[in-house]
N, C-alpha and C positions, 0 to 999 in steps of 0.2 A: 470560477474558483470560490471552492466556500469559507466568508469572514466569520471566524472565529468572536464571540460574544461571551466574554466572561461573566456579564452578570444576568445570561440566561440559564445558567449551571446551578445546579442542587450543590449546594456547600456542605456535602459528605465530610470532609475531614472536620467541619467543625465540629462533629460529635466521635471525633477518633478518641479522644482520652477515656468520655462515658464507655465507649467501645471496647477500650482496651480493657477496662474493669470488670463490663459483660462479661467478655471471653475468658478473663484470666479467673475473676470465680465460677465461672462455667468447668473450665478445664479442673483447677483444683478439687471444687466439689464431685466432679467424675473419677478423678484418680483417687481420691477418700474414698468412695464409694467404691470403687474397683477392688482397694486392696481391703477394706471392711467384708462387705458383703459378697465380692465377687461377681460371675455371673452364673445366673441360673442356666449348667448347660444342658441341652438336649441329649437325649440317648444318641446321637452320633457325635456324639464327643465320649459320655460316660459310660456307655456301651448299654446292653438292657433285651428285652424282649418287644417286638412290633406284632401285637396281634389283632386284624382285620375280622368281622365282624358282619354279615349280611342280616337282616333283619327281613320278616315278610310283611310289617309294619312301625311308623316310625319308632324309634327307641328312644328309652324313658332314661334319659343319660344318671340321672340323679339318683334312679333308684340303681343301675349298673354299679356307680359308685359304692352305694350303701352297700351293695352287696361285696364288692372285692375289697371295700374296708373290714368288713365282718368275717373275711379270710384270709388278712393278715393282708392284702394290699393294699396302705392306706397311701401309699404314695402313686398310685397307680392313674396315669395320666390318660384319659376318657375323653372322645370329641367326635364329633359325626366327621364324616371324611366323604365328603364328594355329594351327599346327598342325609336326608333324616331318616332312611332305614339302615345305611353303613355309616360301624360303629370302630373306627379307632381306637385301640388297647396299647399304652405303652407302659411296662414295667420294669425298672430299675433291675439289676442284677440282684443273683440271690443264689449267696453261698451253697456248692452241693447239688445246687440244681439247675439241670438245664432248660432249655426251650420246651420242649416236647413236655416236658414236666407240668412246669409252669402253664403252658396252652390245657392240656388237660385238667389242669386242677380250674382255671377258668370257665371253660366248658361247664365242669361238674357245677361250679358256682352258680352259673348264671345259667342252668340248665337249657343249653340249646349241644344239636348233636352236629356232626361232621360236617352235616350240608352246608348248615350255615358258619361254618368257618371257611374263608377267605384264605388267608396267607399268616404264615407264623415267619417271621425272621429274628434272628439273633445280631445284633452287632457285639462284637468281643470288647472289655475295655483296653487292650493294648491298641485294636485298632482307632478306636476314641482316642487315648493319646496320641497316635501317629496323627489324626484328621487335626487335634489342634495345635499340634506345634508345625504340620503344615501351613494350617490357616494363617495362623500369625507370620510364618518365614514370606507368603505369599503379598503379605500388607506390606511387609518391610524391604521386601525386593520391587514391588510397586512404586513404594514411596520414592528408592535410591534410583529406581530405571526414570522417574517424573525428573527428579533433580539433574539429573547428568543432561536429558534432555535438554529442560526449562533453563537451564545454564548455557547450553551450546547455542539454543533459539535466539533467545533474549541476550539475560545479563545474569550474573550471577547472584544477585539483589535479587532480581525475579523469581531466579531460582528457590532462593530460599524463602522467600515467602511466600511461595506457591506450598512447597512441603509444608512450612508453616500452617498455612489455611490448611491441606488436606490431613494433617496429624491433627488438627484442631478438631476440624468433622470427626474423622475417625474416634477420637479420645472423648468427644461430647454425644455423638452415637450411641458406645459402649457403655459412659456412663448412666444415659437414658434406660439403657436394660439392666443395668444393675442397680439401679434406684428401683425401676416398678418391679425387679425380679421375673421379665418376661425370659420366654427361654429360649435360648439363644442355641441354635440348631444352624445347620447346612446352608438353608434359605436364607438363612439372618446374613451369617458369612457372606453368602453371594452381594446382599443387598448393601454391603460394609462394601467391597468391593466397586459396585454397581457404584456408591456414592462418590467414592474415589473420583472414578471415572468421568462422573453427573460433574463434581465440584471443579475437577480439573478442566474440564473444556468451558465453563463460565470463567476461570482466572487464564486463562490463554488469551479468550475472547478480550476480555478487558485489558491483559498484560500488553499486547496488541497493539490495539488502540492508543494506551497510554506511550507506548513506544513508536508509535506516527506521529501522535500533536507533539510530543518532545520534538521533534524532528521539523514538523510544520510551524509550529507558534513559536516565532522567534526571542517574544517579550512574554514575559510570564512565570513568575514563582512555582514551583512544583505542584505545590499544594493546588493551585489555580488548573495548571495542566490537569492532574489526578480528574478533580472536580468535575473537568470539563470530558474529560475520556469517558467516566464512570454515567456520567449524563447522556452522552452519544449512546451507551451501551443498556442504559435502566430502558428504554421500550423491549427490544430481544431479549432483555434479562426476564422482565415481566410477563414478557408472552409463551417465553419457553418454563419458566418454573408452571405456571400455570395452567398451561397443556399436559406437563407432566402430569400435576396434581391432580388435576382432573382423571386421567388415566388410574392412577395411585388412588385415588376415594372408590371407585368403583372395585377397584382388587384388594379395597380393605374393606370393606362392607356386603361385599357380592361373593368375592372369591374363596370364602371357607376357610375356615380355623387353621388347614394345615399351610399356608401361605400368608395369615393375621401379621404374624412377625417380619415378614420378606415385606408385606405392604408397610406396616407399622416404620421400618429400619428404613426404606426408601423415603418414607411420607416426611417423617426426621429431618431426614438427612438432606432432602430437597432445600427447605427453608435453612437450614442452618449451612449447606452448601452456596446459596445467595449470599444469606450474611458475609460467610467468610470471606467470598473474592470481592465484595466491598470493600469492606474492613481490614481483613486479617490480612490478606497477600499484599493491597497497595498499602495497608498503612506498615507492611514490613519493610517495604522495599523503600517507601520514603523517609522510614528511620534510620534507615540506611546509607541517606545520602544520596537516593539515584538524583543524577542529573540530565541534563541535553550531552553535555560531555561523554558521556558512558554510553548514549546511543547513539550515539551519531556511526555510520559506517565509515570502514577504513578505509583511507585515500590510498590506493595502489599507485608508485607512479610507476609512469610510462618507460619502458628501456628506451636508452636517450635522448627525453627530455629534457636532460641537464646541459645536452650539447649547445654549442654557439648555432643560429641560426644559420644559413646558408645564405653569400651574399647574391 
């Protein structure tokens, strides 16, 4: 049987208040920023024109741009896409005129003929609004399917501090793209998603744990148990953000502009996803009051064992 050692535990909560300040102007300065600036969103959100581009040697992106600014494209979003001869075109909508329009008048710009056009797509902006009031219902049915869960598993403390930590990520996520104004396209969404997912199976892991040594360590102050749970759990914490990362450096440095964001929103979301099941979930659940009382399993008793014995 393994003896419990409280004073071989990293004493995490003793930097819970520093912690709580962390987060809480983290969160703050993201929802300032939110409702300020916004986020910069991608043509599948704002709708616009996708025009693809083959090259029969690499392309000179800067002077592309100089040119579709000197034809009234000055917002017109330019980035190799798969390789440095294909050349990615995204432009905003533009009253009056369609795709086929627009694709043409580019062509002319940039004098290259049929061959080397690739694909022309239009996204409409109704359907941009449909994809982001999806995207959002999709976080927030996420969040409410985690809580009914994480309440029925555990405890209802857990439960909320689990939502807790993942509205945390999610809200310091968003804020991170609306601080640098990167653009928050389909990819981003998935990787918003993805972190959800990332952040909630490290506060499981550790909600867990902390819900055994309540159960095992009969003497012990909460704070002591936490300590001890979150200590059991920092090597698997460590090895899995890590591997991730690793994974995540290479598809943000390797993997091409049009995925920059889906790595960028993952890479985020990784480190501040540890943070929070540290921090955010157990130190929610312990402001909370959880006890050994709250987990302990329900004693069923037996049909009658209240009887007299038999002589």
């Amino acid at each position: 049987m393994r003896i419990f050692k409280m004073k071989d535990t990293v004493d995490f909560m003793s930097l819970r208040i520093p912690a709580l300040v962390l987060s809480t102007l983290m969160v703050i300065g993201s929802l300032v920023s939110l409702s300020v600036n916004s986020l910069n969103w991608g043509l599948d959100f704002t709708g616009g024109t996708v025009i693809e581009i083959g090259y029969d040697q690499p392309a000179q992106l800067d002077d592309i741009r100089q040119r579709l600014d000197g034809a009234g494209f000055g917002d017109a979003i330019v980035q190799n896409f798969g390789s440095a001869e294909d050349v990615l075109i995204r432009i905003a909508p533009r009253d009056g005129k369609k795709a086929n329009e627009i694709s043409n008048t580019v062509m002319d710009v940039l004098g290259i003929g049929p061959d080397n056009m690739r694909r022309v797509e239009f996204v409409g902006p109704n359907v941009g609004e449909e994809l982001t009031e999806q995207g959002g219902l999709a976080m927030l049915v996420a969040l409410l399917c985690i809580l009914i869960y994480v309440a029925m598993r555990f405890e209802w403390r857990f439960a909320l501090g689990s939502v807790a930590a993942l509205a945390h990520d999610v809200i310091i996520t968003l804020g991170l793209f609306s601080v640098l104004q990167l653009e928050f396209d389909l990819t981003v969404l998935a990787a918003v998603l993805a972190v959800i997912g990332y952040s909630l199976n490290d506060t499981i892991v550790v909600s867990d744990r902390i819900r055994e040594n309540f159960r095992k360590i009969r003497k012990g102050e909460p704070v002591e148990i936490i300590n001890t749970s979150l200590t059991q759990t920092l090597n698997r914490t460590i090895i899995t953000s890590l591997t991730t990362i690793l994974v995540l450096m290479a598809l943000f440095f390797k993997g091409g502009a049009l995925i920059h964001g889906f790595a960028t929103a993952l890479l985020f979301g990784v480190f501040i996803g540890t943070y929070s099941s540290i921090y955010v979930a157990s130190l929610v659940a312990l402001a909370l009051g959880i006890s050994r009382e709250d987990l302990m399993p329900t004693e069923v008793e037996k049909e009658g064992a209240d009887l007299d014995p038999l002589p």
